[in-house]
mmCIF entry with sequence, helices, sheets and N, C-alpha, C, O atoms, coordinates in Angstrom:
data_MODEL
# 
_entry.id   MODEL 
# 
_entity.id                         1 
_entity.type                       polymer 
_entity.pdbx_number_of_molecules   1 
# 
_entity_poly.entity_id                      1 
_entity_poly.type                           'polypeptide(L)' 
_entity_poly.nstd_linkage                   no 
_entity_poly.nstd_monomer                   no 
_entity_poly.pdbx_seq_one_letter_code       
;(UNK)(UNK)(UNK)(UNK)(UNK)(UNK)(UNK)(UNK)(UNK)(UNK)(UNK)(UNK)(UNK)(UNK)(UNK)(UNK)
(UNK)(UNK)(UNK)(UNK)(UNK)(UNK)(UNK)(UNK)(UNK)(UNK)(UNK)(UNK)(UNK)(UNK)(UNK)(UNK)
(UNK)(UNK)(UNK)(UNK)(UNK)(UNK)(UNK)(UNK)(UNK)(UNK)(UNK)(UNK)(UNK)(UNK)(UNK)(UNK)
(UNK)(UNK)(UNK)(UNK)
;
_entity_poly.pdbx_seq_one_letter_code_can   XXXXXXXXXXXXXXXXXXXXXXXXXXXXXXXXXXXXXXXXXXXXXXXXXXXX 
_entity_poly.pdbx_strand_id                 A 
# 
loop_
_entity_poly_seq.entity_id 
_entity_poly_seq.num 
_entity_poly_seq.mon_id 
_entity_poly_seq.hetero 
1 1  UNK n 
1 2  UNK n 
1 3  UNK n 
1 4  UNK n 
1 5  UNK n 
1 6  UNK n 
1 7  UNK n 
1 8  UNK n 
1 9  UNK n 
1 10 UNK n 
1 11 UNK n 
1 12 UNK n 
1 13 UNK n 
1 14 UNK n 
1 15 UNK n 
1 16 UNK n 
1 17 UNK n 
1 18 UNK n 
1 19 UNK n 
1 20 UNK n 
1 21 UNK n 
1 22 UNK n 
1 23 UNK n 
1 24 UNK n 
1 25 UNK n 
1 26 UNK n 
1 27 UNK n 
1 28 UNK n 
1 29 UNK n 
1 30 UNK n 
1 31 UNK n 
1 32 UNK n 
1 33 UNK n 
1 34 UNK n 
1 35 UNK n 
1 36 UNK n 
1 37 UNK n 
1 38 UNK n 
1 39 UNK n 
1 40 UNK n 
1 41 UNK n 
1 42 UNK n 
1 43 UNK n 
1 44 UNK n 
1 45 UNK n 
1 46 UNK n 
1 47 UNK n 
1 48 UNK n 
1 49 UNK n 
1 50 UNK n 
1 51 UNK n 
1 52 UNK n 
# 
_struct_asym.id          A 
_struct_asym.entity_id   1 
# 
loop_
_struct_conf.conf_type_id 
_struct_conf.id 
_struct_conf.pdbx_PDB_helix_id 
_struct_conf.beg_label_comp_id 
_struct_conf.beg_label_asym_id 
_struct_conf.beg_label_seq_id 
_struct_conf.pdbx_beg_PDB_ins_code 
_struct_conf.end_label_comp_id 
_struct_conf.end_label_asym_id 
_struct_conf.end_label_seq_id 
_struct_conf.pdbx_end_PDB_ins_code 
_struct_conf.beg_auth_comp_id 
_struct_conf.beg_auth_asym_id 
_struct_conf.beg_auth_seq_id 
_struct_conf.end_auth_comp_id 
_struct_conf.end_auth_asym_id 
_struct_conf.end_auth_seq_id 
_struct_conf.pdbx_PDB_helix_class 
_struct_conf.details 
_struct_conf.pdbx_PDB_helix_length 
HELX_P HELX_P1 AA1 UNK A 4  ? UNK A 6  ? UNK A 4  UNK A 6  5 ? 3  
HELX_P HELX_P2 AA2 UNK A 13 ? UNK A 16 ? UNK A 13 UNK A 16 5 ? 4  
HELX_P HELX_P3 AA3 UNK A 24 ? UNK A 50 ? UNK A 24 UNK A 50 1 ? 27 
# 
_struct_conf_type.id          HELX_P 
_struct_conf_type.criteria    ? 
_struct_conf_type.reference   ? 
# 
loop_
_atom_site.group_PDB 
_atom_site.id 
_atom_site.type_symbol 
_atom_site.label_atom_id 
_atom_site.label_alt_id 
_atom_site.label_comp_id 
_atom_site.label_asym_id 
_atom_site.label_entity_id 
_atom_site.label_seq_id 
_atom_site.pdbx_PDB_ins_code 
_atom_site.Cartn_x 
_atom_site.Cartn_y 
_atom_site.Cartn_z 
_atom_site.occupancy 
_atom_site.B_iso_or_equiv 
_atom_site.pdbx_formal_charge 
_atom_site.auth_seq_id 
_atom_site.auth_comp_id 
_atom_site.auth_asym_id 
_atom_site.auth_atom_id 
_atom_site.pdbx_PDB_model_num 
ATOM 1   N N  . UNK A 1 1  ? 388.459 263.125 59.402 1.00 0.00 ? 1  UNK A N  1 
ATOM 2   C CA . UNK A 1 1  ? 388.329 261.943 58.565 1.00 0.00 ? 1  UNK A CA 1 
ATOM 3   C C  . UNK A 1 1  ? 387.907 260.735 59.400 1.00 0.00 ? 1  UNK A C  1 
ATOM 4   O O  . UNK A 1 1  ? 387.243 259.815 58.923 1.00 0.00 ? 1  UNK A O  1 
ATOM 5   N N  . UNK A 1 2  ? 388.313 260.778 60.638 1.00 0.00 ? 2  UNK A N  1 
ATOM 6   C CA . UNK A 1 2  ? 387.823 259.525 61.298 1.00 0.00 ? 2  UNK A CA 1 
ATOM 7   C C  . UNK A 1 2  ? 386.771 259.229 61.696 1.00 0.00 ? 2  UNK A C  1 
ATOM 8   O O  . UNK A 1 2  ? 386.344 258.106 61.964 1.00 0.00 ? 2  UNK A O  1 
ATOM 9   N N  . UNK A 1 3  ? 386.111 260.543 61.788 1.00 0.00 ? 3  UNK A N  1 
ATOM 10  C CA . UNK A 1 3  ? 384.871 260.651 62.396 1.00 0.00 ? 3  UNK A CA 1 
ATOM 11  C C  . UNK A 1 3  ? 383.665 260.296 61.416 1.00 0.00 ? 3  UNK A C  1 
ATOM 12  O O  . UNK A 1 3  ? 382.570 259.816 61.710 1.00 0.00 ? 3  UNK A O  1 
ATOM 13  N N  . UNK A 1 4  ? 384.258 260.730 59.940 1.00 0.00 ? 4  UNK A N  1 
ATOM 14  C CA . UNK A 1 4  ? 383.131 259.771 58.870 1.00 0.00 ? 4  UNK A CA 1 
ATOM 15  C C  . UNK A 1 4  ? 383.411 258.889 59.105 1.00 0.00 ? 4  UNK A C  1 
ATOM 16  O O  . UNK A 1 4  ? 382.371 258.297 59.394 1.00 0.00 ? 4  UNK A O  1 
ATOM 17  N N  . UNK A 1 5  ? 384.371 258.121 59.232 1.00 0.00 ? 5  UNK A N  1 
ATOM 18  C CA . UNK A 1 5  ? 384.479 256.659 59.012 1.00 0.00 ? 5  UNK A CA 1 
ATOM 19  C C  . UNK A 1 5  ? 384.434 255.982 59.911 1.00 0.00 ? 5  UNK A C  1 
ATOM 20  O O  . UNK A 1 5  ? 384.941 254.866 59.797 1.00 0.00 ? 5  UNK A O  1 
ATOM 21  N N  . UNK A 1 6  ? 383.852 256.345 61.097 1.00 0.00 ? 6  UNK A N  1 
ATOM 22  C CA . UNK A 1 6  ? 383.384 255.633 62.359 1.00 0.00 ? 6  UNK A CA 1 
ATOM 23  C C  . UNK A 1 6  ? 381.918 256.056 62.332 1.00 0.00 ? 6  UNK A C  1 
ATOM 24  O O  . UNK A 1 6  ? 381.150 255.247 62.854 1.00 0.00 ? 6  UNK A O  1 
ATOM 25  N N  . UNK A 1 7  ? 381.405 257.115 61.848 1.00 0.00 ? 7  UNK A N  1 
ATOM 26  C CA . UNK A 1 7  ? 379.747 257.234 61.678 1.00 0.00 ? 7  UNK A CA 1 
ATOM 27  C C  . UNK A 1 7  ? 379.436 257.876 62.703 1.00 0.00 ? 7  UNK A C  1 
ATOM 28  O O  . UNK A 1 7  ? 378.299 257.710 63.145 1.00 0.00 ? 7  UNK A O  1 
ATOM 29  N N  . UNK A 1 8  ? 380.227 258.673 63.288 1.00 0.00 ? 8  UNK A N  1 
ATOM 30  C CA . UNK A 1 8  ? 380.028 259.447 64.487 1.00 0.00 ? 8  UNK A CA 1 
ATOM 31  C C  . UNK A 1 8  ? 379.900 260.916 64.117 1.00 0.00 ? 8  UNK A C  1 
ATOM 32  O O  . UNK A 1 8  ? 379.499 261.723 64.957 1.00 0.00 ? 8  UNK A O  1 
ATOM 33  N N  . UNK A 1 9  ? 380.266 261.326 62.748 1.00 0.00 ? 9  UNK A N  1 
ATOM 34  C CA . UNK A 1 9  ? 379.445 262.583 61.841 1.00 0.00 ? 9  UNK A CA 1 
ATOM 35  C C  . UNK A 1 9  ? 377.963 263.117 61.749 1.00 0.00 ? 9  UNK A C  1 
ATOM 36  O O  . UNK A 1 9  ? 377.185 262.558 60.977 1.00 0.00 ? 9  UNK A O  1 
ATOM 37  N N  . UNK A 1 10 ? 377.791 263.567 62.072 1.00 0.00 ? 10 UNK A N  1 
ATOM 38  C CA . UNK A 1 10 ? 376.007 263.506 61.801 1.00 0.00 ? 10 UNK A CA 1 
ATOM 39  C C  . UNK A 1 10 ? 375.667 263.576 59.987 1.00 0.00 ? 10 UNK A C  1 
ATOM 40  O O  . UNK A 1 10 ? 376.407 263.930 59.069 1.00 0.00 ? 10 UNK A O  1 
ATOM 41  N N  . UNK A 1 11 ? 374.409 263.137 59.974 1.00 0.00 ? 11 UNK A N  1 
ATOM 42  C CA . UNK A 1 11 ? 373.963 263.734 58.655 1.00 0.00 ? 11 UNK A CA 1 
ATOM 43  C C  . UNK A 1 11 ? 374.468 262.558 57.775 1.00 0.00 ? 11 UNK A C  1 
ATOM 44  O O  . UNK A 1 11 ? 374.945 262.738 56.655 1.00 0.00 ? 11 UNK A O  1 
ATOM 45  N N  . UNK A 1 12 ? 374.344 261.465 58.301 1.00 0.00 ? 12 UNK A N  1 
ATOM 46  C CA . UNK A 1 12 ? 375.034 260.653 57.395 1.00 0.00 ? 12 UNK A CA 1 
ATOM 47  C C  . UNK A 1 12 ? 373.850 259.457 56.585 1.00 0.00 ? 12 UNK A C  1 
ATOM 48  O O  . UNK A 1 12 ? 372.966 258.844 57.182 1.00 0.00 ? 12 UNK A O  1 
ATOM 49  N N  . UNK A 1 13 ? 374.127 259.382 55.249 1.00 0.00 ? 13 UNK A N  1 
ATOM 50  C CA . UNK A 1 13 ? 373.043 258.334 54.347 1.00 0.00 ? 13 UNK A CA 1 
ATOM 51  C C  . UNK A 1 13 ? 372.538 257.798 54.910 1.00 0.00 ? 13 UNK A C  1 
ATOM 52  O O  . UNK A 1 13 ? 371.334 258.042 54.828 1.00 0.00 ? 13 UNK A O  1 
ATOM 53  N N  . UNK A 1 14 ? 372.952 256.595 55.987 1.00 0.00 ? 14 UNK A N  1 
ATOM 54  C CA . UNK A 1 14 ? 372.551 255.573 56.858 1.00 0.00 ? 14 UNK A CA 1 
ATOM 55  C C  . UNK A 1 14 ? 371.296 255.767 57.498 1.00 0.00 ? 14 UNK A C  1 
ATOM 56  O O  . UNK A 1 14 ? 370.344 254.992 57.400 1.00 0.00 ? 14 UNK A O  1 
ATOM 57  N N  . UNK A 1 15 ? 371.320 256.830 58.160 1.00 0.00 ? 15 UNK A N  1 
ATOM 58  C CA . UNK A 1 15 ? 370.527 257.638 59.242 1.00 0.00 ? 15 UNK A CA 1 
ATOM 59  C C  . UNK A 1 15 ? 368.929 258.111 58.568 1.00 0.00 ? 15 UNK A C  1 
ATOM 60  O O  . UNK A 1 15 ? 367.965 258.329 59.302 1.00 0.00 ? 15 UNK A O  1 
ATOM 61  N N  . UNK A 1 16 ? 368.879 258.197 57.315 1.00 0.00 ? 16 UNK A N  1 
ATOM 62  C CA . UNK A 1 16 ? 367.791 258.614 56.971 1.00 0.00 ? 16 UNK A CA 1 
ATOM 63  C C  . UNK A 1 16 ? 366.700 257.978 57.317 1.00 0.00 ? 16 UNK A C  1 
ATOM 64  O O  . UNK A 1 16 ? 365.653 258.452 57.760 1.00 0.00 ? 16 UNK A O  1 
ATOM 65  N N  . UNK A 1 17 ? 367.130 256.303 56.983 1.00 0.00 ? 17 UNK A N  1 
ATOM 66  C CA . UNK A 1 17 ? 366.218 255.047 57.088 1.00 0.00 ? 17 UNK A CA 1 
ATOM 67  C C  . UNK A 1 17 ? 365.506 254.880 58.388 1.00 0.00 ? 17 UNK A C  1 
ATOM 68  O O  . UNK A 1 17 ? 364.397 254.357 58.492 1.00 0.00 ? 17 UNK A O  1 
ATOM 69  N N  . UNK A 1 18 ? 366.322 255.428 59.519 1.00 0.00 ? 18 UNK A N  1 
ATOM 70  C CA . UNK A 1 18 ? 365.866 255.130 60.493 1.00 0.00 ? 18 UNK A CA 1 
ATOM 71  C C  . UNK A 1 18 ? 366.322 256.467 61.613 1.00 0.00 ? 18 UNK A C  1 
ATOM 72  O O  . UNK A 1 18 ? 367.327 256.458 62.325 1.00 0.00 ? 18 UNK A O  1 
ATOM 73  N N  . UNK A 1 19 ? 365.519 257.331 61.553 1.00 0.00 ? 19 UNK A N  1 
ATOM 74  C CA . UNK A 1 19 ? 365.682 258.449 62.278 1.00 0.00 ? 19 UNK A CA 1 
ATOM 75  C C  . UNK A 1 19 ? 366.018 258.656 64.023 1.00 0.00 ? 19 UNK A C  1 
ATOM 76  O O  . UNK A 1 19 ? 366.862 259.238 64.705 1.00 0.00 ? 19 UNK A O  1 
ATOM 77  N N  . UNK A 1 20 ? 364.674 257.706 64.274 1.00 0.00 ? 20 UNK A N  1 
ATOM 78  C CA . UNK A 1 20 ? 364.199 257.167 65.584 1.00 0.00 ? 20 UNK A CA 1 
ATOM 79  C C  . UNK A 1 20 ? 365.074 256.853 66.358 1.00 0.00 ? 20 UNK A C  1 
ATOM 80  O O  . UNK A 1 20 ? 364.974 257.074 67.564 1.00 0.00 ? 20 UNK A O  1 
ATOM 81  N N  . UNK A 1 21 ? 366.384 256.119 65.665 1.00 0.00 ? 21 UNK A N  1 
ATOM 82  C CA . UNK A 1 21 ? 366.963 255.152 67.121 1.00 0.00 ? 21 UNK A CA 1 
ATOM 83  C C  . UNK A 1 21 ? 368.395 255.117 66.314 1.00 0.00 ? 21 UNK A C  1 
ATOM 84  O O  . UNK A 1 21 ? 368.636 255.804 65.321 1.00 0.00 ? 21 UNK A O  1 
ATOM 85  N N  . UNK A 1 22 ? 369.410 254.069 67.004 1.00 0.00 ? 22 UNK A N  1 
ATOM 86  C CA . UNK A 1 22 ? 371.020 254.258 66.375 1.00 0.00 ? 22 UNK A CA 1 
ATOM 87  C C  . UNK A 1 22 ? 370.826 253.022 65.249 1.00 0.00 ? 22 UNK A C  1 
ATOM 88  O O  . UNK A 1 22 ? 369.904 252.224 65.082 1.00 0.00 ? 22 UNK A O  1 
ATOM 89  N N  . UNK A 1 23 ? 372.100 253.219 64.555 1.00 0.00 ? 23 UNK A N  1 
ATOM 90  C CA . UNK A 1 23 ? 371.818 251.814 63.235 1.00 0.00 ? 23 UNK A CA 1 
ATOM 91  C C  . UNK A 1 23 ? 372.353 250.596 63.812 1.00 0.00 ? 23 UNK A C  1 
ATOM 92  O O  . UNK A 1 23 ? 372.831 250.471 64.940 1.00 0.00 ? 23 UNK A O  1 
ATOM 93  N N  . UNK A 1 24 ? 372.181 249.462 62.656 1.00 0.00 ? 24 UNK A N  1 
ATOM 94  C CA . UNK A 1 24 ? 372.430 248.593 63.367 1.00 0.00 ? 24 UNK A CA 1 
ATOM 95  C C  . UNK A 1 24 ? 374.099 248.583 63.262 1.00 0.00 ? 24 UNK A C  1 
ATOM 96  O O  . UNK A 1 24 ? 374.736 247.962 64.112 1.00 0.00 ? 24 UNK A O  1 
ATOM 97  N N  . UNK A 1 25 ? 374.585 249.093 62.491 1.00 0.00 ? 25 UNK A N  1 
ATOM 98  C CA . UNK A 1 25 ? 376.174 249.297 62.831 1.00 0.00 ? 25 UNK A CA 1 
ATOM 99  C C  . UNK A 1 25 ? 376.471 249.610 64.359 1.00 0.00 ? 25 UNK A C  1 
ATOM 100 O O  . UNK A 1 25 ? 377.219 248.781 64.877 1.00 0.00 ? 25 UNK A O  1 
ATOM 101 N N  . UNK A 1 26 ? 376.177 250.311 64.923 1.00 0.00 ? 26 UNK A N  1 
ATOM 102 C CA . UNK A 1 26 ? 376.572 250.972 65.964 1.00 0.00 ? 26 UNK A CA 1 
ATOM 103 C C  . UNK A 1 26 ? 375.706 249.972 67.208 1.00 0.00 ? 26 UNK A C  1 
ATOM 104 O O  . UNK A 1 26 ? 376.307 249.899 68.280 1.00 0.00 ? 26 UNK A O  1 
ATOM 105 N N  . UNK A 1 27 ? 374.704 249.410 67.143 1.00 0.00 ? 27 UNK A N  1 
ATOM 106 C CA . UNK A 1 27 ? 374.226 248.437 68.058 1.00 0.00 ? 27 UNK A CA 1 
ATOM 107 C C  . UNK A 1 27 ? 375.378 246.868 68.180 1.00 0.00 ? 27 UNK A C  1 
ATOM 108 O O  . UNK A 1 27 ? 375.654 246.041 69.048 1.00 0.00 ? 27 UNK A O  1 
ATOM 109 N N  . UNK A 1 28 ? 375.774 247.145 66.705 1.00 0.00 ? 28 UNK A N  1 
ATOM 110 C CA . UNK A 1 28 ? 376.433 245.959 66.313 1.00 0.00 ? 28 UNK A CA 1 
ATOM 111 C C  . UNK A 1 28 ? 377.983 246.026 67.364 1.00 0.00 ? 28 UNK A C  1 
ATOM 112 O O  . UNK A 1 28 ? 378.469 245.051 67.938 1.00 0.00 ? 28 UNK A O  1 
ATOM 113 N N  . UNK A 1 29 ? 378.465 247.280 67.386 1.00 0.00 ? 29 UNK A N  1 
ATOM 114 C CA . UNK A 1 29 ? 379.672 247.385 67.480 1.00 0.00 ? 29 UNK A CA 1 
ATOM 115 C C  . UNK A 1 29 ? 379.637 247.490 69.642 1.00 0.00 ? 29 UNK A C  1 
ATOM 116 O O  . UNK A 1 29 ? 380.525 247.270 70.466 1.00 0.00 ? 29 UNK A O  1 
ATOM 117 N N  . UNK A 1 30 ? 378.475 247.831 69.767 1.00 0.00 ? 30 UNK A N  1 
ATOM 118 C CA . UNK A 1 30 ? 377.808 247.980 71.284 1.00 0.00 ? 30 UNK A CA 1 
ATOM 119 C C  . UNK A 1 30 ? 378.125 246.695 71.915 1.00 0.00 ? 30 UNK A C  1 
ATOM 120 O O  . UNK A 1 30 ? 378.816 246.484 72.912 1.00 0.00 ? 30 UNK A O  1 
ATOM 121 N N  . UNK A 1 31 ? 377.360 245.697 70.994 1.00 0.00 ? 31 UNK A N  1 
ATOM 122 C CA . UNK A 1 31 ? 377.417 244.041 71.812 1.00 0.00 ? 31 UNK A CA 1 
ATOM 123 C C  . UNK A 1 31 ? 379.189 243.942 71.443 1.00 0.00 ? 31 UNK A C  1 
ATOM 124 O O  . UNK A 1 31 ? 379.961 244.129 72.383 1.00 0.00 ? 31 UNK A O  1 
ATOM 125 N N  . UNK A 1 32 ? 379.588 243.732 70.464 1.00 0.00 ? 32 UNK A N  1 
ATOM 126 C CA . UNK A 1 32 ? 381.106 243.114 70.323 1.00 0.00 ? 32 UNK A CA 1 
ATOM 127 C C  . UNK A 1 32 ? 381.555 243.685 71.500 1.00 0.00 ? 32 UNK A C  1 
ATOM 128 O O  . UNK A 1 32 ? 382.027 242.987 72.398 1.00 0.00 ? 32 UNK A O  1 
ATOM 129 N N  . UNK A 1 33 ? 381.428 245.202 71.606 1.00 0.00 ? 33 UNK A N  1 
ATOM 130 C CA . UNK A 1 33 ? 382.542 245.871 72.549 1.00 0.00 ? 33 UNK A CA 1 
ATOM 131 C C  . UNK A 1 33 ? 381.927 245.422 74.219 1.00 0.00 ? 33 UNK A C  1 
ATOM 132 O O  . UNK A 1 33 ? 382.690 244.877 75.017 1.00 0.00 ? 33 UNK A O  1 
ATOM 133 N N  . UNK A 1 34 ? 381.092 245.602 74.426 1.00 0.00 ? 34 UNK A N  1 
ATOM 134 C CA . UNK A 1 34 ? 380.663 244.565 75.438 1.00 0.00 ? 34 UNK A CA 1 
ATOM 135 C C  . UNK A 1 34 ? 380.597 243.275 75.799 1.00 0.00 ? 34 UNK A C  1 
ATOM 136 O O  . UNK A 1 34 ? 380.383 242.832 76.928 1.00 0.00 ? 34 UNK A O  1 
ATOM 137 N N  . UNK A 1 35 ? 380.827 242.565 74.595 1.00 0.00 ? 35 UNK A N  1 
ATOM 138 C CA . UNK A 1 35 ? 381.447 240.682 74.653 1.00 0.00 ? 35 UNK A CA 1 
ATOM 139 C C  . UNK A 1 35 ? 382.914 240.879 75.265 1.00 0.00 ? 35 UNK A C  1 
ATOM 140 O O  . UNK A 1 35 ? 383.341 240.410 76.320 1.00 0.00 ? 35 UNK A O  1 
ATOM 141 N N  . UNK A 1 36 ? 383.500 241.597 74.447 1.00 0.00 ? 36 UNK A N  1 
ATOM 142 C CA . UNK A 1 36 ? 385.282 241.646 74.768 1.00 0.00 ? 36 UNK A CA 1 
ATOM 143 C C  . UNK A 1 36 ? 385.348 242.259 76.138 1.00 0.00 ? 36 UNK A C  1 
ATOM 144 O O  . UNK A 1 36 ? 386.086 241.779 76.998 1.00 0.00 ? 36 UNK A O  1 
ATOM 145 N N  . UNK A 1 37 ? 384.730 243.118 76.317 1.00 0.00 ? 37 UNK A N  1 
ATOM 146 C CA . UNK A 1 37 ? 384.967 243.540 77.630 1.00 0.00 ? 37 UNK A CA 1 
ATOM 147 C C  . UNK A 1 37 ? 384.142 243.067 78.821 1.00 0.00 ? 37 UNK A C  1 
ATOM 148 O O  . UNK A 1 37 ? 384.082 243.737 79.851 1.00 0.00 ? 37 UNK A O  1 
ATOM 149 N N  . UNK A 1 38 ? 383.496 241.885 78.668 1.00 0.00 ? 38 UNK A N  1 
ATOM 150 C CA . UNK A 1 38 ? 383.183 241.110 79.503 1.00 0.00 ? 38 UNK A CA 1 
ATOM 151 C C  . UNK A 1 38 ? 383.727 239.664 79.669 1.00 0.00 ? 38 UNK A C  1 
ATOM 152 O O  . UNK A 1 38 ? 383.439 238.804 80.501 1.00 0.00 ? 38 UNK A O  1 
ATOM 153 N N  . UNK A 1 39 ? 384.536 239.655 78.705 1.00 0.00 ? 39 UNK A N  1 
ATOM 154 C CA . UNK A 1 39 ? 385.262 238.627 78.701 1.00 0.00 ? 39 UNK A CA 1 
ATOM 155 C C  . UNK A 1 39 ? 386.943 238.608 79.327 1.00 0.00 ? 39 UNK A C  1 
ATOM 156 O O  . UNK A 1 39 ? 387.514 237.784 80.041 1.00 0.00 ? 39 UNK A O  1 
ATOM 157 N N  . UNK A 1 40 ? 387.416 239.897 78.710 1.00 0.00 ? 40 UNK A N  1 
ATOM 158 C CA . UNK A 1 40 ? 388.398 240.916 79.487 1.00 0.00 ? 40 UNK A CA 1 
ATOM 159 C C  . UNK A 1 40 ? 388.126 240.385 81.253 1.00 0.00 ? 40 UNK A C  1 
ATOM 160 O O  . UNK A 1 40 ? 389.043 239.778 81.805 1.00 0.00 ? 40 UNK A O  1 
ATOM 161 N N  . UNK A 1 41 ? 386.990 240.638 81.926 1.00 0.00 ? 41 UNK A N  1 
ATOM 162 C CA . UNK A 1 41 ? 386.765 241.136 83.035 1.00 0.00 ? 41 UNK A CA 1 
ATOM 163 C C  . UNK A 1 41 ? 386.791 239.553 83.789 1.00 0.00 ? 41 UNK A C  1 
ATOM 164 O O  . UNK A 1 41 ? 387.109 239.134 84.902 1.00 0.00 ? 41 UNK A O  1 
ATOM 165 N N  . UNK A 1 42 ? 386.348 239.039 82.710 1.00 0.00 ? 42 UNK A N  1 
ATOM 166 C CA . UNK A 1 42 ? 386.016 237.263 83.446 1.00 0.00 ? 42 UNK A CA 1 
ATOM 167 C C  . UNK A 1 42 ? 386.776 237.124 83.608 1.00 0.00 ? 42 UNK A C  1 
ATOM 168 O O  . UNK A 1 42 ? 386.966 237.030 84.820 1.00 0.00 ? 42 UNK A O  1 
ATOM 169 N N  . UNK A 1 43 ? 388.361 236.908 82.522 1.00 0.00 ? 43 UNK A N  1 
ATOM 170 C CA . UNK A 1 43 ? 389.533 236.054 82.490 1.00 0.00 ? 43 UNK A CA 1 
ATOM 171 C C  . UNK A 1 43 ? 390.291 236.915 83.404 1.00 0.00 ? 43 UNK A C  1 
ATOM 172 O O  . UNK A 1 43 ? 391.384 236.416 83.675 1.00 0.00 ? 43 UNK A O  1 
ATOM 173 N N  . UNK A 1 44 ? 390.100 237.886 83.889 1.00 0.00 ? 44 UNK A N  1 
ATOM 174 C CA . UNK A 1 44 ? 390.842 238.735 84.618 1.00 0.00 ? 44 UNK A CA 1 
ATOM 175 C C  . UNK A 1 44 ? 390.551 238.214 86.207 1.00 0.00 ? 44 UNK A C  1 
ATOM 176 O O  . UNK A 1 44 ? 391.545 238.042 86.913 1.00 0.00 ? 44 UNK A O  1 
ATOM 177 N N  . UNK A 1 45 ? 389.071 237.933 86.844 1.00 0.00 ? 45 UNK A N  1 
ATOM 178 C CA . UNK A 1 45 ? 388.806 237.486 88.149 1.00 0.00 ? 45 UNK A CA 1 
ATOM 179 C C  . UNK A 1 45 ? 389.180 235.937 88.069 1.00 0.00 ? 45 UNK A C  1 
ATOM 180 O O  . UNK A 1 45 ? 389.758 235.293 88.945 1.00 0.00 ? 45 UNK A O  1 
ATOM 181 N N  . UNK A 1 46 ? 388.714 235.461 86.797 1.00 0.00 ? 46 UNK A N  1 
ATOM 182 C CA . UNK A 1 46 ? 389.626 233.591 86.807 1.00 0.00 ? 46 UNK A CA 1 
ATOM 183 C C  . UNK A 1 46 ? 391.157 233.791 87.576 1.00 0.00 ? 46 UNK A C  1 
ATOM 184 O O  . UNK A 1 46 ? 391.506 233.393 88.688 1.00 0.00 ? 46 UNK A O  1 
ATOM 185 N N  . UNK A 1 47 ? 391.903 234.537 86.579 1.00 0.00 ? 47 UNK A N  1 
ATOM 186 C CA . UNK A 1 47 ? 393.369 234.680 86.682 1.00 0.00 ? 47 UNK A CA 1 
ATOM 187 C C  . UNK A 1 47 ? 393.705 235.156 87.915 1.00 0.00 ? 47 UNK A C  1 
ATOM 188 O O  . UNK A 1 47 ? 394.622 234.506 88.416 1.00 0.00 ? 47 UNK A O  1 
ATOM 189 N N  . UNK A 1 48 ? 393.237 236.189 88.692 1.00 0.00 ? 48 UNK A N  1 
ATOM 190 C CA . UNK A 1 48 ? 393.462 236.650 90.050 1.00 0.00 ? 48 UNK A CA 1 
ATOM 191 C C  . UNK A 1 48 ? 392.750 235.404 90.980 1.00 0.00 ? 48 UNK A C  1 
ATOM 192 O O  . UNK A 1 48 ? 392.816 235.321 92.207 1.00 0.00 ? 48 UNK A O  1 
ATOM 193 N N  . UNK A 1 49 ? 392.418 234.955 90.543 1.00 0.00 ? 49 UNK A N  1 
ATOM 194 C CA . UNK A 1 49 ? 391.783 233.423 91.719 1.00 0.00 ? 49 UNK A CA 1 
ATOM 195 C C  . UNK A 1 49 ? 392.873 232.342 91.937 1.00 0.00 ? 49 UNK A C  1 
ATOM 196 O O  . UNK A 1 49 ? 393.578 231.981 92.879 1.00 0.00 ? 49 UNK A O  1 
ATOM 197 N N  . UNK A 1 50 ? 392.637 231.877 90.230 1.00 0.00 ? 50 UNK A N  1 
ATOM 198 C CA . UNK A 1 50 ? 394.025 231.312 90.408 1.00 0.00 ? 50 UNK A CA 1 
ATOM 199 C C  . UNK A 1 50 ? 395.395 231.030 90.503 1.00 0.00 ? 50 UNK A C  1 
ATOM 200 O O  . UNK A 1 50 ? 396.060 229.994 90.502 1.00 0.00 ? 50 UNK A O  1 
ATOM 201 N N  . UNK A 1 51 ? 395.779 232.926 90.631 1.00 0.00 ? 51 UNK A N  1 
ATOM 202 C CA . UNK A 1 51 ? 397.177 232.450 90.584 1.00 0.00 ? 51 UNK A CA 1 
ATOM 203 C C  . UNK A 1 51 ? 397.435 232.965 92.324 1.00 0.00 ? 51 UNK A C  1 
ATOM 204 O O  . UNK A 1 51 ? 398.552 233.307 92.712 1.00 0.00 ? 51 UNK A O  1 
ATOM 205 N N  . UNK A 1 52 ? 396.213 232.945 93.240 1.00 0.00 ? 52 UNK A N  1 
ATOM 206 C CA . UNK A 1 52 ? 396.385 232.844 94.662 1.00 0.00 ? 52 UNK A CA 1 
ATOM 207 C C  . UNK A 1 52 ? 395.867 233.654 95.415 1.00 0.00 ? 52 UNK A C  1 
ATOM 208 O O  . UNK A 1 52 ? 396.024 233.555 96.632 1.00 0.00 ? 52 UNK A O  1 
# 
């Protein structure tokens, strides 16, 4: 069940439109998860700087 509902199923409606490449769901979810985890990484070398 999770796997439909994360779009990680194959064969799914979405996919027809655009065969070629991933949707924009999944590009979408690429940048967020790469904002947070570059932001993760910043506040993490800030915090080890400044606390000495």
């Amino acid at each position: 069940m999770a796997k439909e509902s994360l779009g990680l199923g194959g064969g799914r409606p979405g996919d027809d439109s655009s065969p070629g490449g991933p949707s924009t769901a999944r590009i979408t979810m690429w940048i967020i998860g790469g904002a947070v985890g570059l932001y993760m990484v910043v506040t993490g070398v800030v915090g080890a700087l400044t606390a000495g």
